[in-house]
C-alpha positions as CSV (number, residue, x, y, z in Angstrom):
1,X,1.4,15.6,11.9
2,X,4.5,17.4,10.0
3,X,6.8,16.1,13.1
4,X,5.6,12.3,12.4
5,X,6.0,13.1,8.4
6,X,9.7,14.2,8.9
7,X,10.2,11.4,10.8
8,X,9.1,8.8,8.0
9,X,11.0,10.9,5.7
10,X,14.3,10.4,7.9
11,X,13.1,6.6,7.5
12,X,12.8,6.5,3.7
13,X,16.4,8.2,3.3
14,X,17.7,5.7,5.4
15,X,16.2,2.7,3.5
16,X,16.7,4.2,0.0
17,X,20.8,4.5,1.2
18,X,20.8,0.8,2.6
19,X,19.1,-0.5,-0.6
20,X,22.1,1.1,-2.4
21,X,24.4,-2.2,-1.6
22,X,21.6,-4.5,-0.1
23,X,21.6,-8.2,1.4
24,X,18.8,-10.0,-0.6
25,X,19.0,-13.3,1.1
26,X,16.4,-14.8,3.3
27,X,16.2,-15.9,6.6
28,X,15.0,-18.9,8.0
29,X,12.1,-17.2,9.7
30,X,8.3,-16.0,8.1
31,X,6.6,-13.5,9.5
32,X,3.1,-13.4,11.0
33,X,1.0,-13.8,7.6
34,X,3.6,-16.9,6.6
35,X,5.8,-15.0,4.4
36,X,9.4,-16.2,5.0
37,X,11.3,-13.0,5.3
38,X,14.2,-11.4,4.0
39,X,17.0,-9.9,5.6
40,X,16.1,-6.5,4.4
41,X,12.5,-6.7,5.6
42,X,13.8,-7.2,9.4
43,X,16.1,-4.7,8.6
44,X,14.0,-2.1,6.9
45,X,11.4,-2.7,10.0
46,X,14.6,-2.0,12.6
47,X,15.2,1.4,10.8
48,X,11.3,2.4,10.6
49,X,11.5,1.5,14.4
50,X,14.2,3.2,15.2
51,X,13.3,6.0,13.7
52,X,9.5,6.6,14.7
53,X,10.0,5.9,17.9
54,X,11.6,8.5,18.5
55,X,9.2,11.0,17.4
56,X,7.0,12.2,21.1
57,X,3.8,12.5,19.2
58,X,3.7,8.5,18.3
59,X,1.6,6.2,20.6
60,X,2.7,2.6,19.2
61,X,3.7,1.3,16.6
62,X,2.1,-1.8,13.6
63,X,4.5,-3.4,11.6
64,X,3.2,-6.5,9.2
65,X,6.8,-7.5,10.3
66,X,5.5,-7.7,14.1
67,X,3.4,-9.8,15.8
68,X,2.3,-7.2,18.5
69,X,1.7,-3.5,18.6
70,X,4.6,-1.7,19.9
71,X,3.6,0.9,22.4
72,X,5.7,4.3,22.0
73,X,4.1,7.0,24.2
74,X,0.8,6.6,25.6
75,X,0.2,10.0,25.8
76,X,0.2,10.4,22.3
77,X,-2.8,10.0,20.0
78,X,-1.5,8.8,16.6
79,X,-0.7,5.0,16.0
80,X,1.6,4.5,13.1
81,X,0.3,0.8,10.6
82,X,3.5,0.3,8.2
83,X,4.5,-2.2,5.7
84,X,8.8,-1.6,5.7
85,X,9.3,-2.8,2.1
86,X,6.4,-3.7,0.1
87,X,7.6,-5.9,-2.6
88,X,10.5,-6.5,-1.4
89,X,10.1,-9.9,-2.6
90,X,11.3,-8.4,-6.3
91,X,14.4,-7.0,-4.6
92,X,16.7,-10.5,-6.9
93,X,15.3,-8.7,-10.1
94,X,15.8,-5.1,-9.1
95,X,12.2,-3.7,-9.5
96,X,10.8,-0.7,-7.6
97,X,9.5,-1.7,-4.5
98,X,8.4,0.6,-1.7
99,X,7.5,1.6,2.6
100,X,3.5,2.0,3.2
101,X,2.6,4.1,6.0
102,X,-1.3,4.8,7.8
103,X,-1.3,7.5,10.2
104,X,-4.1,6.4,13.0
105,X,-5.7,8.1,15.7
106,X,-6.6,6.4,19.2
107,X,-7.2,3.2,17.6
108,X,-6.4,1.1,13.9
109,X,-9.6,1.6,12.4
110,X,-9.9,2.7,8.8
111,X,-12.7,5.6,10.1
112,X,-9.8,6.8,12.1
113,X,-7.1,7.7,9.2
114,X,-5.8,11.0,9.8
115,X,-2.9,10.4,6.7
116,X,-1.2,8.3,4.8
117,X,2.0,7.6,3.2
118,X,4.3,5.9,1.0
119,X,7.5,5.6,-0.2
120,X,8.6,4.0,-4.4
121,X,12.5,3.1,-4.3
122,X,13.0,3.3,-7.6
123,X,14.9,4.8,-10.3
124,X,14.2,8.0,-8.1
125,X,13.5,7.9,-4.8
126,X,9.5,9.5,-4.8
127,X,7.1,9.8,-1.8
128,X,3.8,10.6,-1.2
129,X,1.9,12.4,1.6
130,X,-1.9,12.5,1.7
131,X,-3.8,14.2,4.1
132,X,-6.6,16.1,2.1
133,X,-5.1,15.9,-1.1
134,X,-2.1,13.0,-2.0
135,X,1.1,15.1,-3.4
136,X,4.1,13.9,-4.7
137,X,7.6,14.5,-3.7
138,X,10.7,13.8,-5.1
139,X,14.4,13.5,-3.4
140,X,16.8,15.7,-4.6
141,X,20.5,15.2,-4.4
142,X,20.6,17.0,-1.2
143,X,18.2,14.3,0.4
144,X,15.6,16.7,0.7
145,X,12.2,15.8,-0.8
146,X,10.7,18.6,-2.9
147,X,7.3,18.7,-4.0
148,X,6.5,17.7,-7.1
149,X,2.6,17.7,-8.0
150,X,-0.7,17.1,-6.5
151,X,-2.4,13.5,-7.7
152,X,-5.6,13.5,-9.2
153,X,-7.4,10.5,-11.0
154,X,-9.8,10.6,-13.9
155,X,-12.8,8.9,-14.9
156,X,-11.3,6.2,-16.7
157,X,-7.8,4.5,-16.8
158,X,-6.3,2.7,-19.5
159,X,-4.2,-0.3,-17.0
160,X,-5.3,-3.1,-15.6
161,X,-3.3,-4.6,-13.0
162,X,-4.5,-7.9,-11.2
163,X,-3.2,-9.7,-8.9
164,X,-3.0,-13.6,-7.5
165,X,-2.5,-17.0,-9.5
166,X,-5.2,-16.8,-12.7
167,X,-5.2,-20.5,-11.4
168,X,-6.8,-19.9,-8.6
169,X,-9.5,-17.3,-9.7
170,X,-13.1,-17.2,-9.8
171,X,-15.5,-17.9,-13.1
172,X,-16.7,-14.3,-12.3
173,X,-13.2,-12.8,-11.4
174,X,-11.9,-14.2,-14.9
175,X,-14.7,-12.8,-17.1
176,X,-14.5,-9.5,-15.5
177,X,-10.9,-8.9,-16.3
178,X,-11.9,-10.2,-19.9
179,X,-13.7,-7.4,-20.4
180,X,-11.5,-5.0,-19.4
181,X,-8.8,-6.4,-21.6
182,X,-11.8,-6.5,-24.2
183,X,-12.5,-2.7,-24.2
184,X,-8.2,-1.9,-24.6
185,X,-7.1,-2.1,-21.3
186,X,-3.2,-2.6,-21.1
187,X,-1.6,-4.9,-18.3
188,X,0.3,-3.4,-16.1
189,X,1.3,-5.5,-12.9
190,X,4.9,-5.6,-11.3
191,X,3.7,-8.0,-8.5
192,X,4.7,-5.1,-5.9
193,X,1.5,-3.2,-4.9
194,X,2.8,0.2,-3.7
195,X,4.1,0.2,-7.2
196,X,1.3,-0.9,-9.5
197,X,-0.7,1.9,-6.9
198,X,1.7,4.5,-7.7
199,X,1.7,3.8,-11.7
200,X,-2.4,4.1,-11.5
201,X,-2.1,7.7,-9.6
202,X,0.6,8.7,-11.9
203,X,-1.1,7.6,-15.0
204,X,-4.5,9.4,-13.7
205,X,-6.2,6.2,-13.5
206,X,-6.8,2.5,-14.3
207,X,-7.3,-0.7,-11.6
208,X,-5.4,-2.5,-9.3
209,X,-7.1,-5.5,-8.0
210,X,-6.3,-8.5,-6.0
211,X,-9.4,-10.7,-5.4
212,X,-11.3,-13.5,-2.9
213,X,-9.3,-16.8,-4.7
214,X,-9.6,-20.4,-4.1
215,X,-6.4,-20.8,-2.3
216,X,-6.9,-17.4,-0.1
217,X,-10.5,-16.5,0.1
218,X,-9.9,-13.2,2.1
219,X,-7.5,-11.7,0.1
220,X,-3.9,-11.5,0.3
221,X,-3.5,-8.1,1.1
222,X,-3.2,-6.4,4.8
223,X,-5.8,-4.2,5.4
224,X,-4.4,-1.8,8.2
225,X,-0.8,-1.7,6.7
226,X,-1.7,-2.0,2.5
227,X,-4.9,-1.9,2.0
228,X,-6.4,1.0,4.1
229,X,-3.2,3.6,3.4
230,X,-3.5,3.4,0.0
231,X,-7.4,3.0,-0.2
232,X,-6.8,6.4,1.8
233,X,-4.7,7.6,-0.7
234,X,-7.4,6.8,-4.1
235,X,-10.2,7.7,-2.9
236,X,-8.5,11.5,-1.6
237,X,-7.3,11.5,-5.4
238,X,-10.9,10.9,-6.5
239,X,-10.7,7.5,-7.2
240,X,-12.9,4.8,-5.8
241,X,-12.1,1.5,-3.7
242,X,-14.2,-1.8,-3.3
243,X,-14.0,-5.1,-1.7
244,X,-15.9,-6.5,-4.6
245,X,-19.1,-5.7,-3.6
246,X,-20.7,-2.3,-3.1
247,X,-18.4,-1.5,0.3
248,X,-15.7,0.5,0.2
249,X,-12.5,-0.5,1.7
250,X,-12.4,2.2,4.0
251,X,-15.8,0.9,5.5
252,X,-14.3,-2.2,6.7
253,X,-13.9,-3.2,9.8
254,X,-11.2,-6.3,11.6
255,X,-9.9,-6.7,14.8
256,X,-7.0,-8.7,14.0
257,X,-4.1,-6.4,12.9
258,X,-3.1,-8.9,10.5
259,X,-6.4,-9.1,9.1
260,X,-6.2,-9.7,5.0
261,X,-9.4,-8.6,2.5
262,X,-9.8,-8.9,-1.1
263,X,-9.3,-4.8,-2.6
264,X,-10.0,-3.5,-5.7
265,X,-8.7,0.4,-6.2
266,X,-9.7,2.1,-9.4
267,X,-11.2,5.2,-11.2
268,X,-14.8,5.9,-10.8
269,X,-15.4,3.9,-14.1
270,X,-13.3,0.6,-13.5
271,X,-15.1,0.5,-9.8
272,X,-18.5,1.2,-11.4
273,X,-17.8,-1.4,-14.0
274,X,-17.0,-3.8,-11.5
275,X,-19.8,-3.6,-9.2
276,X,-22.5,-3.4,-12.0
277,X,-20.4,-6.9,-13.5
278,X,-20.6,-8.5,-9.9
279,X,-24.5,-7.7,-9.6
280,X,-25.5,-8.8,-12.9
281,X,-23.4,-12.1,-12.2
């Protein structure tokens, strides 16, 4: 497991240089969930590729940039979900954006998560590595990452960051929200998800939610490269996850590797909140 984390590491130091003097135009292409891409998402998924596939223990690779799993080494046991540049998106306006990474074994199923990992380009280059506990690191001017703190969430958070049109919303979506704002709750959404996730853990706690909506009634959200991950990485912390009704994330279940889900990630009280709203309404 170390091996495949040096590995992303050498991944995220590549990205983080190449974002340094990036091309932020798009190409004429979408990838496989209709998203016209970038020239940095193709090429932030080349480097990740590059990179991983070099490492032995690897069996294949996910990319949401890919239509098809990539196989590496079928001798190995640990398949690798990533989303190259979540965000990315927000590159034209300069905002932190970030790399997602699930660490599978045998098969993408979120009952099979051995680790997970991500990446904020920001104004510092930060990453973080959960296995039993999530821990930050930070890059130093050496390009080596040195640990920073372990991540822990309290009972309650004071940011609410939601996600998808208000347009398209549901009555019970709306009034939930309401509340939150109702009891103090500060908005907090950058419209890049690694980062909104990444401001809750730091902050000790709050919610990030994007939710069933008239125009996409599964969610936006990719469940073995996004979703899962970073479910992995809340619920570690001591946070709690939902798909808006008493499951947790990491008790779903798709066989399409583009598979999308509506996520809600939170402290214990936001998630609580939330599924006592939904069952009253």
């Amino acid at each position: 497991m170390q091996e495949i984390f040096d590995f992303i590491k050498k991944a995220v130091i590549k990205i983080s240089n190449e974002l340094k003097f990036p091309d932020t135009s798009y190409e004429k292409t979408q990838n496989n969930t209709g998203d016209t891409q970038l020239k940095f998402d193709i090429l932030s998924d080349q480097i990740i590729t590059d990179t991983l596939k070099e490492c032995l223990n690897i069996k294949a690779l996910i990319s949401e940039e890919k239509q098809k799993e990539l196989t590496i080494n079928e001798k190995a046991k640990y398949i690798i979900a990533y989303d190259p540049l979540d965000g990315s998106s927000l590159m034209d306006v300069n905002f932190a954006i970030g790399s997602i990474f699930a660490i599978y074994e045998q098969e993408a199923d979120a009952k099979n998560l051995k680790a997970a990992v991500y990446s904020i380009y920001g104004p510092r280059v930060e990453l973080v590595i959960c296995e039993d506990l999530p821990k930050l690191y930070r890059l130093d001017q050496n390009n080596h990452f040195i640990f920073i703190q372990e991540l822990h969430m309290q009972e309650k958070g004071k940011i609410n960051a939601t996600g998808a049109s208000q347009k398209f919303w549901s009555n019970k979506h709306k009034n939930f929200i309401q509340e939150l704002f109702n009891e103090g709750y500060r908005l907090r959404y950058s419209g890049a998800m690694v980062s909104d996730i990444h401001q809750i853990l730091i902050k000790k706690g709050g919610l990030f939610s994007y939710p069933a909506t008239e125009d996409a009634p599964n969610g936006k959200l990719r469940a073995f490269f996004e979703v899962f991950p970073l479910a992995f990485i809340i619920e570690k912390a001591g946070g709690l996850t939902s798909n808006g009704d008493n499951t947790s994330l990491l008790d779903l279940k798709f066989k399409e590797i583009h598979a999308s889900t509506p996520c809600f990630f939170g402290s214990k009280y936001e998630i609580q909140k939330l599924l006592n709203f939904n069952k009253a309404n």
